[in-house]
C-alpha positions in Angstrom: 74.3 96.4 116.2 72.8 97.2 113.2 75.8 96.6 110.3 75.9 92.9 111.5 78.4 90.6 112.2 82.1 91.5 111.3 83.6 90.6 108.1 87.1 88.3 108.9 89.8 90.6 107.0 91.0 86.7 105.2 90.5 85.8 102.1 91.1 82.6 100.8 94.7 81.1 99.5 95.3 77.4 98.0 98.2 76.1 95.8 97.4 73.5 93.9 100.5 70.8 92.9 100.3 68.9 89.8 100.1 65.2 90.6 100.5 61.9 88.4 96.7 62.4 87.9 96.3 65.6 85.7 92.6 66.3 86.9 93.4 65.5 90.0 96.0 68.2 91.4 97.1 68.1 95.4 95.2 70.7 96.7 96.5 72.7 99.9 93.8 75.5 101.5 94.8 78.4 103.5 94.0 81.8 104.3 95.1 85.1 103.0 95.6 88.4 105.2 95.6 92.2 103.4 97.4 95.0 104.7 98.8 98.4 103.9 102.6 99.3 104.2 102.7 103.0 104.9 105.3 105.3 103.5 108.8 104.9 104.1 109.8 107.9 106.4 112.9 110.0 103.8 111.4 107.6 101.1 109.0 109.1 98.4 105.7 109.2 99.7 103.9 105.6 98.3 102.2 103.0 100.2 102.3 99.6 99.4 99.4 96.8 99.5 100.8 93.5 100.7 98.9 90.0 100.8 100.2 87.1 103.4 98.7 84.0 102.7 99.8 81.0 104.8 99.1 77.2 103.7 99.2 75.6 106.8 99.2 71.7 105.6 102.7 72.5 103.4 104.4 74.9 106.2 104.3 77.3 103.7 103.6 81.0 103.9 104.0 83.4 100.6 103.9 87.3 100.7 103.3 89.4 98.1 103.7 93.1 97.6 102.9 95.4 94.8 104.0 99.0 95.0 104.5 101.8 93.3 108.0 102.2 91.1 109.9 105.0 92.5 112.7 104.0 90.4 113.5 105.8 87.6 116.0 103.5 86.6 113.7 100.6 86.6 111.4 100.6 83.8 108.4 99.3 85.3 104.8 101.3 86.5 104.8 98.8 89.7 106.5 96.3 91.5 105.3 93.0 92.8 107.5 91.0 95.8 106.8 88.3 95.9 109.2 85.8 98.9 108.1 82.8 100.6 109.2 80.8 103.3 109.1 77.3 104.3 109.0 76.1 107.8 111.3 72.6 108.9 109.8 69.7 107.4 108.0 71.6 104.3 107.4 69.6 101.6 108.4 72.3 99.0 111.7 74.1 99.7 111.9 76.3 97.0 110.9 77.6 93.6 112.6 77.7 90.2 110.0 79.9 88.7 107.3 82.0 88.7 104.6 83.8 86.3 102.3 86.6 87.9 98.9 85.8 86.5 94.8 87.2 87.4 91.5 85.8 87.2 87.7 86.3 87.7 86.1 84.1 90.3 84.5 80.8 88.9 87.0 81.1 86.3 89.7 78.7 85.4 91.2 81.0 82.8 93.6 83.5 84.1 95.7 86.3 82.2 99.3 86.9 82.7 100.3 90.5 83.4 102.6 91.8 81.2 106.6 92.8 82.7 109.7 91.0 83.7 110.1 88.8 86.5 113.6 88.6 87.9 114.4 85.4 90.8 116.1 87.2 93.2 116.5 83.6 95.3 114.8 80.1 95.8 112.3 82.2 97.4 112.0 85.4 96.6 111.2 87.2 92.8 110.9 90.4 91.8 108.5 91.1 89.0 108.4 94.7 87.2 105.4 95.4 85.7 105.6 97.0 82.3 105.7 100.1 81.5 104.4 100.6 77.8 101.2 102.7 77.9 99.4 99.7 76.8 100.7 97.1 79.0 100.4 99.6 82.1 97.2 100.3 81.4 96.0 96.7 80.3 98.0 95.5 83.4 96.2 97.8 85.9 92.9 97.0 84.9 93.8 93.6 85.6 94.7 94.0 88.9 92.3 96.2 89.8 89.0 94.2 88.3 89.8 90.8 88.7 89.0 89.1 92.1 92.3 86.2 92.3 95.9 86.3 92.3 97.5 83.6 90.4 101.2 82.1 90.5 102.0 79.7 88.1 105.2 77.9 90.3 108.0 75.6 88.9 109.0 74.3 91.9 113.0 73.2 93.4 111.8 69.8 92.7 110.4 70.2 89.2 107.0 69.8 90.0 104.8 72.2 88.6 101.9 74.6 91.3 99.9 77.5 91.5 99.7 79.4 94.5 96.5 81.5 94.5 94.6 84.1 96.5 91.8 85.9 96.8 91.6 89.7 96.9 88.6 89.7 99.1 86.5 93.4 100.0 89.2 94.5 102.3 92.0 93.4 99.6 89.8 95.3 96.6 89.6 98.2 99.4 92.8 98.6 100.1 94.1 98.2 96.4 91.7 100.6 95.5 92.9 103.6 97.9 96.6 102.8 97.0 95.7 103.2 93.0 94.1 106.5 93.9 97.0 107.6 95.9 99.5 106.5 92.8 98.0 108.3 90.5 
């Protein structure tokens, strides 16, 4: 076989959990998974990209979708979902709040995206990205050019995360398709 070994569709996933030690934060790895969500049958035709990452050492496993708006009483360009859930035992059991950030690999600097987040639960948020020409545009290129999702968490217990994944080829792939199909 000439195109050589198969490429694992994960990515990689971490959060990271401020400790008393400031350089130091807890560090948790996992693995992210991308898929597509095809079109709701009687819906408006959009698919949606969704990224699973489980962290296996904190019982923890986040989703995160980002769709099309097909709202026009929602003034956002796209949605992100974002839910997790804890398994029995977790040490995290929920989250107070949440900020949708990007970054380039090797960098530590990453750039919020610009809309409203809303916390639907301890574990689930909705965040409407803005709509503003700008902001849309600024918040798209984002998305679509840098290579790690990142989730600045207040946690239940007031301790302060990020949960972060990678987009990886088959993420970038898939977002890509999707942004053609929204246009």
């Amino acid at each position: 076989d000439a195109s050589g070994p198969a490429v694992p569709d994960t990515a990689r996933a971490a959060i990271l959990i401020a400790s008393d030690n400031l350089r130091n934060p807890l560090v948790s790895l996992g693995s992210t998974i991308w898929s597509t969500i095809p079109p709701v049958p009687g819906q408006p035709a959009t698919v949606a990209v969704k990224a699973d990452a489980d962290i296996p050492d904190l019982k923890m496993h986040a989703t995160m979708t980002l769709r099309k708006n097909m709202d026009p009483t929602l003034q956002a360009t796209h949605t992100i979902d974002l839910k997790f859930s804890f398994a029995d035992g977790a040490p995290i059991t929920g989250v107070k709040d949440v900020e949708p950030k990007v970054r380039n690999l090797g960098s530590t600097a990453s750039e919020a995206l610009t809309g409203v987040r809303v916390k639907i639960s301890d574990v689930y948020f909705l965040i409407a990205l803005a709509k503003g020409d700008q902001d849309a545009a600024r918040n798209l290129d984002l998305i679509q050019t840098r290579a790690w999702f990142d989730f600045p968490l207040l946690l239940k217990d007031n301790r302060i995360a990020k949960l972060v994944f990678q987009k990886s080829t088959k993420g970038e792939a898939m977002l890509a398709k999707a942004f053609e199909a929204w246009k």
